[in-house]
C-alpha positions as CSV (number, residue, x, y, z in Angstrom):
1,X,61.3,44.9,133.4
2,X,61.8,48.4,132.3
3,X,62.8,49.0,128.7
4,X,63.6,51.8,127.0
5,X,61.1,53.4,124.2
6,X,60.8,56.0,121.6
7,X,57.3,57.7,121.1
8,X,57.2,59.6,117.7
9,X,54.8,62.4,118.4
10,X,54.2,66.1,116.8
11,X,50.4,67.4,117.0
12,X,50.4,67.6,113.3
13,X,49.6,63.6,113.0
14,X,46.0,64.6,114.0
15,X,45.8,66.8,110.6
16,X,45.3,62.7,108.8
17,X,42.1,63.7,108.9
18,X,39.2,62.7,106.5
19,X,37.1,65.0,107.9
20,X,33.4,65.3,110.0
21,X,31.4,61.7,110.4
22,X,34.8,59.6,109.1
23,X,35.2,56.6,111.4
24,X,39.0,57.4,111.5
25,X,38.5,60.4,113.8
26,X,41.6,61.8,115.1
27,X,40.5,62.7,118.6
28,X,41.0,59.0,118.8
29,X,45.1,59.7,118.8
30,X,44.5,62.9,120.5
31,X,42.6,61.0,123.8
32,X,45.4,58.5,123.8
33,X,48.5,60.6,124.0
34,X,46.3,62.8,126.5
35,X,45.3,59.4,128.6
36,X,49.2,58.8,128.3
37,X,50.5,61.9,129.1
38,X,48.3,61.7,132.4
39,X,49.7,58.8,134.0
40,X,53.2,60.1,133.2
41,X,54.1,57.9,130.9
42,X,56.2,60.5,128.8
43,X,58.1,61.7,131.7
44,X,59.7,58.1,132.3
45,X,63.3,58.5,132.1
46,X,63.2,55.2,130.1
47,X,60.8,57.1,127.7
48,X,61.7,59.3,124.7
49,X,59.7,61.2,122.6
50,X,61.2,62.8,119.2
51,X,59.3,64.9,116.7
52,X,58.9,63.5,113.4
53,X,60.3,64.5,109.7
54,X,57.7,63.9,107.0
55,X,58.8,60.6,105.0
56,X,60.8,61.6,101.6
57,X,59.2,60.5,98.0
58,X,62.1,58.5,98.0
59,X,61.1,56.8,101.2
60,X,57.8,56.3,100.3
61,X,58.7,54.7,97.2
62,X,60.3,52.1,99.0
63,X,56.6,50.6,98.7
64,X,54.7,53.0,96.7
65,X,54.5,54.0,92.8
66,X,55.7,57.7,92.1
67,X,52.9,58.2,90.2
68,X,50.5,57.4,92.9
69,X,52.2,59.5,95.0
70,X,52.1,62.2,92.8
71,X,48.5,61.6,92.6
72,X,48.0,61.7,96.1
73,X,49.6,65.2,96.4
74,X,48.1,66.6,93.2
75,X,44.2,65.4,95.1
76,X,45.5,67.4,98.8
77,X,46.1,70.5,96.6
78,X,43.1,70.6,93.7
79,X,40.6,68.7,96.2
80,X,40.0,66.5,93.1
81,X,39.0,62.7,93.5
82,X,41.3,60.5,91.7
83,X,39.1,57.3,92.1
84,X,41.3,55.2,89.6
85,X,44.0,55.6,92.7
86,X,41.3,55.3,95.8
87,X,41.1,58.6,96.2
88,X,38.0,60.9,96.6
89,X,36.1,56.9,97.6
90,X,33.8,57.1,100.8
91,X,36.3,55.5,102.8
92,X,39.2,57.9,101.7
93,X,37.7,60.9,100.6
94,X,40.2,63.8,99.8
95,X,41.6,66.5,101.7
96,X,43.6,69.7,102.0
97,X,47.2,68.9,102.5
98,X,46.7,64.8,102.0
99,X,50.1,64.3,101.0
100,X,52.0,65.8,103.9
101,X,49.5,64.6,106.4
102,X,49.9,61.1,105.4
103,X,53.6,61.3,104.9
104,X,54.0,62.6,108.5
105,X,52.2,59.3,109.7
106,X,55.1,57.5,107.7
107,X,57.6,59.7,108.6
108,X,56.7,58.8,111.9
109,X,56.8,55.3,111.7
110,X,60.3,55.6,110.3
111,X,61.7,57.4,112.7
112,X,60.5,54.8,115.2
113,X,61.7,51.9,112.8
114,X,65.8,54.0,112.9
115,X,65.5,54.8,116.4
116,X,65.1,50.9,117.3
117,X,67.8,49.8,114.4
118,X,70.3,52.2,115.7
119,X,70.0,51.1,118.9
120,X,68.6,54.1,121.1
121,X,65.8,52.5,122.1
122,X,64.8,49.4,122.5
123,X,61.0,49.4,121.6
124,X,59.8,52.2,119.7
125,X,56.0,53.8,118.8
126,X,54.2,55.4,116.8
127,X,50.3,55.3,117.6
128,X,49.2,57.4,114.8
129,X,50.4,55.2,112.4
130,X,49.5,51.1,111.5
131,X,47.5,52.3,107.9
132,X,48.0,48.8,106.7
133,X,45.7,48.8,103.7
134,X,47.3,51.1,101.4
135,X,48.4,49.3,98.3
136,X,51.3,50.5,96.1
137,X,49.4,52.5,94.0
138,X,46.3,52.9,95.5
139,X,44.1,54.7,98.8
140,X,42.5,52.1,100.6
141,X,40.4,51.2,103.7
142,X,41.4,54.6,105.3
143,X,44.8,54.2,104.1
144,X,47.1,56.2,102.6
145,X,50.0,55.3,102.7
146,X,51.4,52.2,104.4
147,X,53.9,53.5,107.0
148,X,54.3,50.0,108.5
149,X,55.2,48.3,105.1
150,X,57.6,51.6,104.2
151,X,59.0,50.9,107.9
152,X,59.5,47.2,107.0
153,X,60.9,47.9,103.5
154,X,63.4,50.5,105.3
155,X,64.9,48.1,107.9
156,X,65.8,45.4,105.0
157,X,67.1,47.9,102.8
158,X,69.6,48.7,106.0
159,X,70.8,44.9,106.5
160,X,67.8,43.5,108.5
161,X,67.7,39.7,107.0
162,X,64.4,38.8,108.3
163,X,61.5,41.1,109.6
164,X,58.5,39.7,111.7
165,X,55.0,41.6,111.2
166,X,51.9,40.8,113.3
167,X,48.7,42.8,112.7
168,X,46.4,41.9,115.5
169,X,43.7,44.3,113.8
170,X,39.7,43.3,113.1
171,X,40.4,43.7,109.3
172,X,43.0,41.3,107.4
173,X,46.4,43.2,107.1
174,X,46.3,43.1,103.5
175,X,48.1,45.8,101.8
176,X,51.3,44.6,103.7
177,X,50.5,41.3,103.1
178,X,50.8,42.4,99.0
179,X,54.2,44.2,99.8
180,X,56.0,41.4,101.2
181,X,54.1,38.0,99.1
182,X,57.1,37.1,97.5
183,X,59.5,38.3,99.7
184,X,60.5,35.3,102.6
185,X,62.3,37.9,104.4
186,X,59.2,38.9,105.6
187,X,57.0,36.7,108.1
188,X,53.2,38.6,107.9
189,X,50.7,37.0,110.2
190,X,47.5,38.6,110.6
191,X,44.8,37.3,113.0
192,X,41.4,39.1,111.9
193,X,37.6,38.7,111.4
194,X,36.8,36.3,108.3
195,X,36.9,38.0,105.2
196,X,33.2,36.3,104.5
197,X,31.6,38.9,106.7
198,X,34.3,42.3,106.9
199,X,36.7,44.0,104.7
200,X,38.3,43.6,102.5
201,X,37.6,40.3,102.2
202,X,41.1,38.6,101.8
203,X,42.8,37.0,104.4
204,X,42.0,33.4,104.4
205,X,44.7,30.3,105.4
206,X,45.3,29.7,102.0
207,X,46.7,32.9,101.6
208,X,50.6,31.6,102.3
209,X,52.9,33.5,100.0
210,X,54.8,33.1,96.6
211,X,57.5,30.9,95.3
212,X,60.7,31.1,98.0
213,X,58.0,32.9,100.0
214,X,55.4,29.9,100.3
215,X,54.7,30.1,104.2
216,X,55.5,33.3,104.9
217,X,52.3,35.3,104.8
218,X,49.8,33.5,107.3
219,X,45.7,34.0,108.0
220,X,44.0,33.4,111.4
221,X,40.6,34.2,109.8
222,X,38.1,33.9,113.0
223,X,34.4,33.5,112.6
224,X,32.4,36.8,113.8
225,X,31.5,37.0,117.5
226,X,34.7,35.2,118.8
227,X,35.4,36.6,122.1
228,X,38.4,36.8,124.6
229,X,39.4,33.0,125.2
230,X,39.1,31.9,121.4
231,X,41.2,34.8,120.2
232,X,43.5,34.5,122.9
233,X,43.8,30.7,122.3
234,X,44.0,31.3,118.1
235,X,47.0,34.3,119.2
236,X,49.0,31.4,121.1
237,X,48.1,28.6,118.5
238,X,50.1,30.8,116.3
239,X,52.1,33.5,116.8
240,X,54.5,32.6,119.0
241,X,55.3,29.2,117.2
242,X,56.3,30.9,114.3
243,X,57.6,33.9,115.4
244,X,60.5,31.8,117.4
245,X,60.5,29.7,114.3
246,X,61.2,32.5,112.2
247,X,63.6,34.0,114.4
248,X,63.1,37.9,113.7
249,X,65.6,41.1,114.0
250,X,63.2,42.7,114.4
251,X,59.4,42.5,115.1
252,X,56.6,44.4,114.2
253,X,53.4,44.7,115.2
254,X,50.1,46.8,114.2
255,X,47.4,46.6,117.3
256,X,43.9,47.8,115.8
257,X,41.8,47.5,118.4
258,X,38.5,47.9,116.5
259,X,38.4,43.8,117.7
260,X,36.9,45.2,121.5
261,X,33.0,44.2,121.3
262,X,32.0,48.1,121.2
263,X,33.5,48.9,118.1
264,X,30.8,49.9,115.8
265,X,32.7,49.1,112.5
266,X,33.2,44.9,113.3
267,X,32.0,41.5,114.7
268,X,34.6,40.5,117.6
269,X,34.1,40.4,120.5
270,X,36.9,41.6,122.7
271,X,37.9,43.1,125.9
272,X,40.2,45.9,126.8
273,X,42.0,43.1,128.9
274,X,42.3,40.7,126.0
275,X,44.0,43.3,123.9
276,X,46.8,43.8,126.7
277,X,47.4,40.5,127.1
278,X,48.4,40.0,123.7
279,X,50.2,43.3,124.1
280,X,52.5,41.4,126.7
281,X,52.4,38.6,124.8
282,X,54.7,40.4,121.8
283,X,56.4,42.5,124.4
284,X,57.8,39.0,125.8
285,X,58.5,37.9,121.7
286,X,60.2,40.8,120.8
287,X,62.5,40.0,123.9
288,X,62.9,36.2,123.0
289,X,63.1,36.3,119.5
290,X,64.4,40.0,118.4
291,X,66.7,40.5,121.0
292,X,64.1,43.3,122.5
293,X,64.0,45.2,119.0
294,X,60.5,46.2,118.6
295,X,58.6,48.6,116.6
296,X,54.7,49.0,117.3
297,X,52.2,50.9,115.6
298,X,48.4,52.0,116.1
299,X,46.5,50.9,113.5
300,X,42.0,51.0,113.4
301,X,40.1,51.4,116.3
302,X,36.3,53.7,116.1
303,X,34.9,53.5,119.4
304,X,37.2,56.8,119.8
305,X,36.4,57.3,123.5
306,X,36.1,54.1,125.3
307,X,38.7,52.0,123.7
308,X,41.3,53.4,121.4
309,X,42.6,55.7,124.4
310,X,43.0,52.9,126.7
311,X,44.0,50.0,124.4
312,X,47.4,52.4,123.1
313,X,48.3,53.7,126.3
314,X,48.5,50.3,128.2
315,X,50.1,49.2,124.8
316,X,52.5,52.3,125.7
317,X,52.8,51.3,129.4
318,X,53.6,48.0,128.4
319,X,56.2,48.9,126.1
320,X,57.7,51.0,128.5
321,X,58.1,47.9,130.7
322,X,55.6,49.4,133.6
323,X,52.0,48.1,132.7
324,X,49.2,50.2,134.3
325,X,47.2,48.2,136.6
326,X,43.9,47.3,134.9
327,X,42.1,48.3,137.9
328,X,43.2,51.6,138.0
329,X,41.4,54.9,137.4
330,X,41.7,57.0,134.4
331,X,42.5,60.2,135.3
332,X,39.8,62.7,136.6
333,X,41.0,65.6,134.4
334,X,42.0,63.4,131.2
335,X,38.0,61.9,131.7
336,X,36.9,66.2,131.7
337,X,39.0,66.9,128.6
338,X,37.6,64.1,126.9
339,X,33.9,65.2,127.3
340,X,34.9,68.2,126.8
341,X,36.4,67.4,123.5
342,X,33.4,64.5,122.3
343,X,30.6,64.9,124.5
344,X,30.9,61.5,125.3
345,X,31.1,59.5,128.8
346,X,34.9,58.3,129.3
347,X,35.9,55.0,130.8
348,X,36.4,55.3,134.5
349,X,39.2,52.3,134.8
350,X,41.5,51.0,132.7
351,X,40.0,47.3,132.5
352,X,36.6,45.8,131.3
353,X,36.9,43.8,134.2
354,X,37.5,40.6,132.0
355,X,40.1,38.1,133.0
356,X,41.5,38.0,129.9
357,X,41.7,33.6,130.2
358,X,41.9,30.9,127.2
359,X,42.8,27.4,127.3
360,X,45.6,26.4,124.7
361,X,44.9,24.6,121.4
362,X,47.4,22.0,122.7
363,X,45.0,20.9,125.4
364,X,43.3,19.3,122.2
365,X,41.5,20.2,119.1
366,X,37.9,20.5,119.4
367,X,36.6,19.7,115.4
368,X,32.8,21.3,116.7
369,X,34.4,24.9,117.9
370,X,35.1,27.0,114.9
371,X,37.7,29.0,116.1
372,X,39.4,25.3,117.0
373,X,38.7,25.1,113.0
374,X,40.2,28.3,111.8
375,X,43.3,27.8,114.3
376,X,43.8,24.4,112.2
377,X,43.7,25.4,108.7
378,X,46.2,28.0,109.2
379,X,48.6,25.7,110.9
380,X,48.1,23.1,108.5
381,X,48.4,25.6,105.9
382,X,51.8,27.2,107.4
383,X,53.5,24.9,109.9
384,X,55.3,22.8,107.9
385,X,57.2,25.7,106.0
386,X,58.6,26.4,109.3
387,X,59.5,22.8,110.1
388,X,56.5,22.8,112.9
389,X,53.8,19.9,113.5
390,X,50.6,21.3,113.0
């Protein structure tokens, strides 16, 4: 099935850039639209790419206080740490030009979020983007500011009555959890490492939302070490359920990918082929629920050579509606430039060479398995909000 997309892209998205020995490296972005870019994905005649405008103040109040955003701008310029706003911490330390690096990202996420409400494309992406810990007057958790809640924010201020976000990042999706907790317009789910052993240490089931909102923010908080089939089989206990529940107009979706087992900053334990199954898994919801409107976004990911390249360009492919094949070669000069550019050995193939397998929960809960427990407390938690049997 091919479907039409919209890549925001401009080279200046790799100036979000904390600087020499941050995790968030972005050679990481650089690789993928490189990796991309070699097996023609960009020349698709189903595949657009437009050059972002830096988001507005006014758009990034749509989440964020002015004076935080004031104080991220005055921090870019003076090179000042402003801790009492997360800025100038170890995991966001200031920069030259913050403000307008950071607003790009969520210009860029915007311009993906109009291009899919206006119809011109049915998917849209923005790789760069997915900084889902920002809070609304704080830096956090390599965050600035929180282009996918700003995106989210944008779409119901234009008439969207009910938004679907899944964040299928390592780390709980937090700060857009916050943005939306009271808002049931807004269906978060975030499937992540339990906050007991990763940041930030929210996210659990009984995390559910406020007042009219009770239900709407939902926590698949897996036990450290789970691997393909139980994170797989917690993805398809859940998400789809309520997603077609919930009935979207649009869905969202942030695809860390710092869950893969080499990722140096977690404790999942992933494959490259896990993480594109879910990816079809949404592409097929955003068809079935969201009649095909979907906006995706990049989110973490630190093993910047093996991974993050290959997770977002078959997230790419897929969106374009022509997958790569897992067993095909990465390009020959893409694996060059990226030694060239990290001195590090690239991936040869585009698969681990897992088959990406997982029974479902409904085969029968197992009370011994821990991910079986986690998958439970969340429905139990949620479900019945939705009018579902947990």
């Amino acid at each position: 099935m091919t479907c039409t997309l919209g890549v925001s892209w401009d080279d200046g998205l790799i100036e979000y850039d904390f600087g020499p020995g941050h995790p968030l490296a972005p050679v990481r972005v650089e690789l993928t639209m490189a990796l991309a870019r070699s097996f023609g994905i960009f020349d698709y005649p189903s595949v657009t790419v437009t050059v972002p405008q830096p988001a507005t103040d006014g758009e990034l109040e749509l989440v964020h206080d002015p004076g935080y955003i004031d104080a991220v701008r005055r921090a870019g310029q003076t090179g000042r740490a402003d801790v009492s706003h997360g800025l100038g911490t170890p995991d966001d330390p200031v920069f030259a030009g913050m403000h307008e690096a950071s607003a790009l990202v969520a210009g860029a996420t915007l311009a993906a979020a109009r291009a899919v409400w206006a119809s011109r494309a049915e998917h849209a992406a923005n790789v760069a983007g997915g900084l889902h810990h920002a809070m609304r007057a704080s830096a956090s958790g390599f965050c600035v500011y929180n282009d996918p809640a700003i995106a989210i924010s944008w779409l119901l201020a234009e008439g969207a009555e009910r938004v679907a976000y899944v964040d299928l990042d390592v780390h709980h999706g937090d700060g857009v959890q916050a943005a939306f907790y009271d808002d049931p317009r807004v269906l978060t789910i975030s499937l992540h490492e339990h906050p007991a052993t990763l940041f930030p240490g929210t996210g659990l089931p009984s995390e559910t939302g406020l007042g009219d909102a009770a239900g709407t923010a939902v926590n698949v908080a897996l036990p450290a070490g789970t691997g393909d089939a139980g994170w797989l089989r917690a993805l398809d206990a859940v998400v789809p359920p309520l997603v077609r529940a919930f009935r979207p107009d649009v869905l969202v979706s942030q695809h860390g990918c710092d869950s893969h087992r080499l990722d140096p900053l977690a404790h999942l334990e992933l494959s490259i082929d896990a993480q594109h199954r879910a990816q079809t898994v949404l592409h097929e919801l955003a068809h079935q629920t969201a009649g095909g409107r979907w906006l995706l976004t990049g989110g973490g990911g630190y093993e910047l050579v093996r991974v993050v390249p290959r997770c977002w360009t078959h997230l790419l492919a897929e969106a374009a509606g022509k997958p790569i094949d897992p067993q095909a070669q990465t390009p020959a000069a893409w694996r060059e430039y990226a030694r060239d550019r990290t001195g590090r050995q690239p991936p040869e193939t585009m698969t681990d060479g897992s088959a990406a397998e997982f029974k479902s929960y409904e085969s029968g809960f197992d009370p011994a398995d821990p991910v079986d427990r986690s998958i439970r407390a969340t429905r139990m938690a949620v479900f019945p909000a939705h009018g579902l049997n947990p």
